[in-house]
N, C-alpha and C positions, 0 to 999 in steps of 0.2 A: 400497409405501412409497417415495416421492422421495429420495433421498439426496445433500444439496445443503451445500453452505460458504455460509453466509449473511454477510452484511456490514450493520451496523445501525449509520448515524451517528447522534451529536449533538452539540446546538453548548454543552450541559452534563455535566462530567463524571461528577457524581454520576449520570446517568443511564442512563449504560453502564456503572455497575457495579450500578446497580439492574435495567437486563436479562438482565445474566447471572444475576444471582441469581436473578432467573423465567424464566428461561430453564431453569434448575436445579430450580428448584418445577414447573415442568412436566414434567420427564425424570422426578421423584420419585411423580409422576400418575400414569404410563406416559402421559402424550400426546406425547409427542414421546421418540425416542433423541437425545441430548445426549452425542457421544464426547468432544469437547474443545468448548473458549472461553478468548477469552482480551481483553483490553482494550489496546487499543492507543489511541498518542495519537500525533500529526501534529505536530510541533515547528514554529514560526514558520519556521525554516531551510528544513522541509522532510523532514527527520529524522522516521522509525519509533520510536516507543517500546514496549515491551510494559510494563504497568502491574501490579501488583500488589492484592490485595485491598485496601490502604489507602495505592491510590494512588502507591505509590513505583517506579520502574524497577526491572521486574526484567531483569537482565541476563545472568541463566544460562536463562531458557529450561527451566528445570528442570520445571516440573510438564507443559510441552510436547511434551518431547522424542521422540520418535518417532512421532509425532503429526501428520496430516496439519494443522491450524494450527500447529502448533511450526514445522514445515516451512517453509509459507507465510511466518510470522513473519521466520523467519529470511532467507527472500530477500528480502522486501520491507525488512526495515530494511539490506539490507547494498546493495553496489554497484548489484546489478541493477535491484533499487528504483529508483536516483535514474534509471537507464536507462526505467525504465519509467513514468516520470512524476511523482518524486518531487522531483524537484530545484528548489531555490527560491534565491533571491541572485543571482550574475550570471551564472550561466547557465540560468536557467529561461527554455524556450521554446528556447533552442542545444543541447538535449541529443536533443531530438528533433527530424526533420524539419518544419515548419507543413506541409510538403504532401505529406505522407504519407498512403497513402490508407485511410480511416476501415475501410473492412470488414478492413486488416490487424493494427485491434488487437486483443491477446490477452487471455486473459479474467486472466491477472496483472497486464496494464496496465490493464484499466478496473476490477479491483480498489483497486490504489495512486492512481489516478487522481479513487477515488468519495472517498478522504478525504482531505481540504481542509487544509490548515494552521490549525491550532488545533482542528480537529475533534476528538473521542472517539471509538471504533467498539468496537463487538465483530465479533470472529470467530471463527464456531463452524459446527462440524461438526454437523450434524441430521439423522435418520431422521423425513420428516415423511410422516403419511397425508392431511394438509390442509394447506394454510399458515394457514388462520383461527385458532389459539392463538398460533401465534410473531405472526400478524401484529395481532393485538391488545394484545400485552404491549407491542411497538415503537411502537403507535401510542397509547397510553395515555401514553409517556412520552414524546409528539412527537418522534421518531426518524423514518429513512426504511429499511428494509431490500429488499434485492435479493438473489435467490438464484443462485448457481453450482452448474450441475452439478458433483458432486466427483469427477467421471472426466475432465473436462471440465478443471478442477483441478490431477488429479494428474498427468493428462495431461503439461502445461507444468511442474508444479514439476520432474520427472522431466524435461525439456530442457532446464531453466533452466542448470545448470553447462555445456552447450554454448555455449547463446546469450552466457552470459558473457562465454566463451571468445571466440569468434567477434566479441562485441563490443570487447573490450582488444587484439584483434590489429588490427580495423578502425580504434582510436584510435591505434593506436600508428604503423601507416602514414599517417595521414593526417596527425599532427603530423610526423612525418619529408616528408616533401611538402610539408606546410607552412613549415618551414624548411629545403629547399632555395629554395623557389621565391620566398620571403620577398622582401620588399626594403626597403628604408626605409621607403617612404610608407605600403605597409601593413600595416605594423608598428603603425607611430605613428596611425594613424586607425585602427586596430583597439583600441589602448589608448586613443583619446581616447574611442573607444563603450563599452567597460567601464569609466570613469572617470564618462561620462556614467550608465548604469548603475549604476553605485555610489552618487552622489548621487541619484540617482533616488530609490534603496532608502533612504536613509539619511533622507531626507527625507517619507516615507511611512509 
């Protein structure tokens, strides 16, 4: 049996919470083990939310908790998230290098990265001996799912508080370099591009 973190978007919300509930009707089959699920939503900002059975933010994580998606939940909606390709307003596209090279991303960044702003996803922990049940429940309700190995997973959620780490010490140097070495001009032509930026956003 594969034991994998799936990730199932769509572009309606009603229909991530209609997968997890067959997603649920399958585990009750025996076709699939069903450990955890949970429904997240991609805020216009950029923002993780985790969603409740009627839809409303749940904000304690409660029925998650120890739980490899609780887990996941929880670093995708918190800082590391926006490090990992979450971030949207004037610094989407600054938070990550553009030329950073494709084979070094991790399988947490091309998770936060598969859902879109405005999107809906489930994310759920499965023992599957096929993918033919999960992958016809997602595709009944025009969704797209991709599976992660969950060692694979745990692997990175389990380094994620270093990488944090490691990244707040590399911001905090390099805004300190940043204002010593600052000067007038590009000061001011750095605010006139997030200025530019802004109405961008604002106008879109």
């Amino acid at each position: 049996m594969d034991e994998n973190v799936i990730v199932t978007t769509f572009s309606e919300d009603s229909s991530a919470y209609e997968a997890l509930a067959r997603l649920k009707e399958l585990a009750a089959d025996d076709q699939i083990d069903l450990r955890d699920g949970a429904v997240v939503q991609r805020a216009q900002d950029g923002t993780l939310h985790m969603r409740d059975d009627a839809g409303n933010e749940d904000e304690g994580l409660a029925t998650l908790t120890g739980g490899t998606i609780g887990l996941l939940v929880g670093i995708l909606a918190g800082p590391l998230g926006v490090l990992l390709g979450g971030a949207f307003g004037l610094l989407a596209g600054a938070i990550v290098d553009a030329e950073d090279d494709e084979e070094t991303e991790s399988v947490l960044e091309h998770i936060s990265r598969s859902i879109a702003s405005g999107e809906t996803a489930v994310l759920a922990d499965v023992g599957e001996s096929a993918p033919v049940a999960v992958d016809a429940v997602v595709a009944a309700l025009n969704g797209n799912v991709t599976r992660y190995a969950r060692k694979d997973v745990e692997a990175e959620i389990a380094g994620a508080e270093e990488a944090a780490h490691k990244a707040r010490v590399k911001a905090r140097k390099e805004l300190h370099h940043q204002r010593r070495e600052a000067t007038l001009e590009k000061v001011q032509a750095k605010l006139r591009e997030l200025r530019e930026r802004l109405a961008h956003l604002v106008h879109h």
